[in-house]
Phi, psi and omega in degrees: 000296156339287177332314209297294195309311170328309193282315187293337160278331165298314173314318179284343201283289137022229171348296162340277202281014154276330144341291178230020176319308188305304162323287184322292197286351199279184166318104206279120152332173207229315194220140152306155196026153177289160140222155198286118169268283178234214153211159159210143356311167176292155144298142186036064179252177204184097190248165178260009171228170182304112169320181180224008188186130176255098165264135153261155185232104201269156171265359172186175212281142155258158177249145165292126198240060140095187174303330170281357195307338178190124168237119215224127182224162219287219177264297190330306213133304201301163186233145203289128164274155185241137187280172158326137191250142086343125186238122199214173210047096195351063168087004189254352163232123179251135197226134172231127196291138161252140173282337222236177175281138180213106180285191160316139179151169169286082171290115174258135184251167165202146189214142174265148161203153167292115173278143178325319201277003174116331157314113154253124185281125172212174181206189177218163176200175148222211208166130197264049217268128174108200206271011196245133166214045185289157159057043161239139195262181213236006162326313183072022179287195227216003180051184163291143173194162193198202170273105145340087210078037204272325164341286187297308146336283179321304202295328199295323202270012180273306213281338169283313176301327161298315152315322187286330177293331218254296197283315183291302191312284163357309198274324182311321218273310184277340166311328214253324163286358189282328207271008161282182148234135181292132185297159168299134168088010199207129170258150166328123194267160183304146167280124176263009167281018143260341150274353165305303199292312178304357185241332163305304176325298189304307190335287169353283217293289175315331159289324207280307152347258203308318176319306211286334192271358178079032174082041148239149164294314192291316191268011195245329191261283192307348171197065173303166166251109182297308164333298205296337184250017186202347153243138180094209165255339176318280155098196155289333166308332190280298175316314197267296192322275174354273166331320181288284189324315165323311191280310184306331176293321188257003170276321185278315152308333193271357188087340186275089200299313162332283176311308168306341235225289175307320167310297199288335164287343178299318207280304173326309211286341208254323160286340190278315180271334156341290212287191191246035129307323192305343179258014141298291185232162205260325176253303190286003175260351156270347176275325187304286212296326179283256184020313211248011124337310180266311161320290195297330169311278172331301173324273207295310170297346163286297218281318195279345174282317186282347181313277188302334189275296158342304178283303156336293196273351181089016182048032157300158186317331157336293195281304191267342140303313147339287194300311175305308156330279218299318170304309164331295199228052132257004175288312193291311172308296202280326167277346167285312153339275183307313204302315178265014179290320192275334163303322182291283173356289179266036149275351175294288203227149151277168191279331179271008195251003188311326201249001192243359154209178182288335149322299180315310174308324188266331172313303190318300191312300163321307170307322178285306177338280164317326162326280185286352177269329164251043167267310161326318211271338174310307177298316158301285171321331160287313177271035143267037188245002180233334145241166146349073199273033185278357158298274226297349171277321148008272193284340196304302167318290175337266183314301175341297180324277198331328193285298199277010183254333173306301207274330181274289192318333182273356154309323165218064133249148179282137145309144180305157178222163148270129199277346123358315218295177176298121216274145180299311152184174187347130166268178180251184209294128160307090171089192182298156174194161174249140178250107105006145160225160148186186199227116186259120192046272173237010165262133183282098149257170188227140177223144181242116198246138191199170181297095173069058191158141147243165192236122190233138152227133209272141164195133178276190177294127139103022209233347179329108170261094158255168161063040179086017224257149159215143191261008186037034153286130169298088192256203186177138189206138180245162170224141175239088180254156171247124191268174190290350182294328191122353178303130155219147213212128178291125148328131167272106200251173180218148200278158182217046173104200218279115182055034182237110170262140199248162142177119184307134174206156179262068219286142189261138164300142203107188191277097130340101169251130175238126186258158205214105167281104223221126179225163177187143194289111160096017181220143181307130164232210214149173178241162148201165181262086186257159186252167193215107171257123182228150069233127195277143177250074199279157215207066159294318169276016160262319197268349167299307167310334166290317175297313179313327194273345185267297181299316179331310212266127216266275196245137169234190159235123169281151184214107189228123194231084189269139182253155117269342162226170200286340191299306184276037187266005169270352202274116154293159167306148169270166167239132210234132174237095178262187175261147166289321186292323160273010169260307177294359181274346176283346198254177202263000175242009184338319204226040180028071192201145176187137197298315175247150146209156195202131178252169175198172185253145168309167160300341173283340211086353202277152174297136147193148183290101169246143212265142184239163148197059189314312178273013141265031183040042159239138171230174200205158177227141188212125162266120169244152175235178210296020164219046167066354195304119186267083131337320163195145222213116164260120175229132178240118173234167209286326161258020185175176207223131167208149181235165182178149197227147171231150174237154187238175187264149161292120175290004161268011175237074190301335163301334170080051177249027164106335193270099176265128181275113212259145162220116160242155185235141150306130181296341259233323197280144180246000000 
């Protein structure tokens, strides 16, 4: 029969780790609970046209929840239709198409979405198109946002962890009453280890309820989101936790206690990927969270059983042996217990950030809880050698409960976060935006400037980052703007991947200069100075005219001066006699097209176009003249600079006799 229990636990365990293998190897989330990073349009924001799409950008991957995942409603109430929502930068940005016309006004959006530990999150936030932008504050935040259903969350997650302590514990606890004999005229107390599994089951059922239901009970049981419970990992965690209890409930009816034993560690091992070390650490926050789980379980569900086996038999000599077991390896249980409570603890919180938010505080509480309880189990444990410690063993139960309703509460609280820390990447542009270039020595920039942020990304020689590629070069940047009054002030920046810098600003109508310090381990680094003319003015059809005006011109002259550093921008120029249809079939706008483009006028007067091509890090500037004509042309790509001057033939001069009408530059003006 052993053999027998032996092979079905193997099996299960088995079964287990083909569960969540997939879970394991995946990716580690960046944070516990999800948070709303940026949106677009920005929160509490402002565009001056109808968006044409609503992206949120997460600190880590999400799932959509269900019909409710993004709502979007008019000034009136009425609500925006919105297309299918979608996830994409591996699950951390969800983008939904709007179908409908959204004239001027105050847009309030809302959203739901599933977090890794299983939490569904959602918040509002809003946001302006056109000039009225009465009663939106000027924060820029992440708006309110929370646990869904968290009230309810909680109790379910009390009431599991007290059934797995009751069913894991339970068996240990009558293993440990089996090696008595009951004294005469006194029986065994009933096992409460089948209303464990059955109220873990419900717990279970109910949780897996709020995923399908977008955190309600009510919309989980009458319209559950099958998506939301059967694609991603929440989940799926939610479904195998299901599943364990299901198998450990028929294991425990078949007599196969062993198999039931394997079931409730799947269920141990499926909260270890849940909770929120695991978005600490990948592997040790989830091996800490079972352990130490599996320990408190074992801890709290035993001392109540060896309790009830005490009060049964009359605290007879029986009876108090039990309990000298059970002391034996709850001294061992209570050193497992801290050791991995305070290793999770500090992948959570640090010791000065304990007391500076409400996770930490509840964290506190919990630590004080564990405390006294094992100044109980001490104080017992001393006075068993001469009685019966059974108050103080109680009360010791008592306070458990109390540990595990503290540990469900730290289940939908947000963890400290830094607000500093480094963005999973870019967000994306708010409204209309302009991409910039400059070159601080031998680092290439490209800067994307959009409604309350900019985006600068750095790229050294040989460094061409395409298709997701990273050279795991170190770079660094400080920004500096000067607004048009003359005012200037540094910027606060945040890293957003490998030579991407974030930073909120605040752009002033007029020329905006953001000078940009730039560095990279083994490469020249440097400042340079780029403007920003605001308010941006995108200009798809001017530059389709720019091309038309470009193929038109039969033979010109190029003066073309390509670098990789600012050292060689002293090298004349070549001089080149091209075709227009071969100059523009060379360019990165060939087919009159560019994800940004904007136009503004010069301190000269002159019209000019500016070009974004934020995933190849290029920008370009082309100064046109009164026939669309590109007069002079700045292009910054991640290993070089090229400037170029054009010369046109005088259209009154058929002869060619040399008198050209020239538009010259200094190589020095962009």
């Amino acid at each position: 029969m052993c053999g027998a229990w032996a092979r079905w636990a193997a099996r299960l365990a088995a079964a287990a780790l083909l569960a969540v293998a997939g879970l394991l190897t995946g990716p580690s989330p960046a944070q516990a609970h999800a948070v709303l990073l940026f949106a677009s349009p920005a929160i509490e924001g402002a565009v001056p046209t109808a968006p044409k799409e609503i992206a949120l950008v997460f600190d880590e991957p999400v799932q959509p929840s269900g019909r409710g995942a993004l709502r979007v409603a008019t000034p009136g109430g009425a609500s925006v239709s919105l297309g299918a929502v979608t996830r994409s930068e591996g699950g951390k940005q969800l983008t939904a198409p709007v179908r409908s016309a959204m004239g001027p006004g105050v847009y309030s959006v809302a959203w739901q979405a599933v977090a890794e530990d299983g939490d569904v999150m959602s918040g509002t936030y809003r946001f302006a198109v056109g000039s009225v932008t009465a009663g939106l504050t000027a924060s820029g935040t992440a708006g309110g946002q929370g646990v869904s259903g968290a009230p309810a969350t909680a109790v379910l997650r009390w009431v599991l962890y007290a059934a797995f302590a009751l069913a894991l514990g339970g068996l240990v606890g009558e293993r440990l009453a089996s090696r008595q004999r009951a004294p005469e005229g006194t029986g065994r107390p009933r096992s409460w280890v089948w209303p464990g599994a059955v109220a873990g089951l419900v717990a279970s059922l109910g949780l897996a309820v709020l995923i399908g239901g977008g955190g309600s009970l009510v919309q989980g049981v009458t319209s559950p989101s099958g998506s939301a419970l059967f694609v991603g990992r929440p989940g799926i965690l939610a479904v195998t936790e299901v599943a364990a209890w299901l198998i450990a409930l028929v294991a425990l009816r078949m007599g196969r206690r062993r198999l039931a034993v394997g079931a409730l560690c799947a269920v141990a091992v499926a909260e270890g990927l849940r909770a929120h070390p695991a978005a600490e650490s990948a592997v040790w926050g989830p091996v800490l969270t079972t352990v130490h789980l599996a320990a408190a379980a074992v801890w709290i569900g035993a001392l109540v059983h060896v309790l009830r086996v005490g009060r049964a038999w009359r605290w007879a000599p029986p009876a108090r042996d039990v309990l000298r077991g059970y002391a034996r390896l709850a001294l061992v249980l209570v050193l497992v217990v801290l050791a991995t409570g305070t290793l999770s603890g500090l992948l959570m919180v640090s010791p000065p950030e304990l007391f500076d938010s409400g996770f930490g505080r509840v964290l506190a509480v919990k630590l004080a809880l564990v405390a006294g309880v094992c100044g109980l189990a001490l104080a017992a444990r001393w006075r068993l050698s001469r009685t019966a410690p059974h108050l103080l063993a109680r009360v010791e139960a008592s306070v458990l409960v109390a540990v595990l309703g503290a540990t469900a509460l730290l289940g939908v609280t947000q963890p400290p976060r830094e607000k500093n820390a480094d963005l999973p990447f870019a967000p994306p542009p708010s409204g209309d935006a302009i991409t910039v270039g400059g070159r601080a020595d031998q680092i290439g920039i490209a800067a994307t400037a959009s409604a309350g942020q900019v985006v600068v990304r750095l790229t050294a020689p040989d460094t061409d980052l395409t298709d997701g590629e990273e050279s795991n070069l170190s770079y660094e940047a400080g920004l500096t703007l000067t607004t048009p009054g003359g005012r200037s002030r540094a910027l606060a920046t945040r890293g957003c991947g490998e030579g991407c810098f974030y930073a909120p600003v605040t752009w002033r109508t007029g020329l905006n200069l953001l000078t940009v310090k730039a560095g990279a381990a083994g490469w020249g680094g440097g400042q340079d100075t780029v403007r920003v003319v605001w308010p941006v003015r995108p200009d798809a059809k001017l530059l389709k005219r720019v091309v038309k005006a470009m193929r038109a011109v039969d033979t010109f002259t190029l003066h073309e001066l390509v670098a990789s550093d600012i050292s060689r921008t002293r090298v004349a120029p070549t001089k080149l006699e091209v075709t227009g249809k071969q100059f523009v079939d060379s360019e990165p706008y060939a087919k009159g097209q560019a994800p940004l483009s904007s136009r503004f006028t010069d301190t000269e007067g002159n019209t000019v176009l500016a070009l974004g091509f934020p995933g190849e890090r290029l920008a370009l500037e082309l100064t046109l003249d009164d026939q669309d004509r590109v007069v002079r042309e700045t292009l910054v790509a991640p290993n070089h600079f090229i400037r170029r001057t054009f010369t046109y033939p005088d259209p009154e001069d058929h002869e060619g006799d040399g008198h050209d009408h020239e538009h010259e530059a200094e190589s020095g003006d962009r």
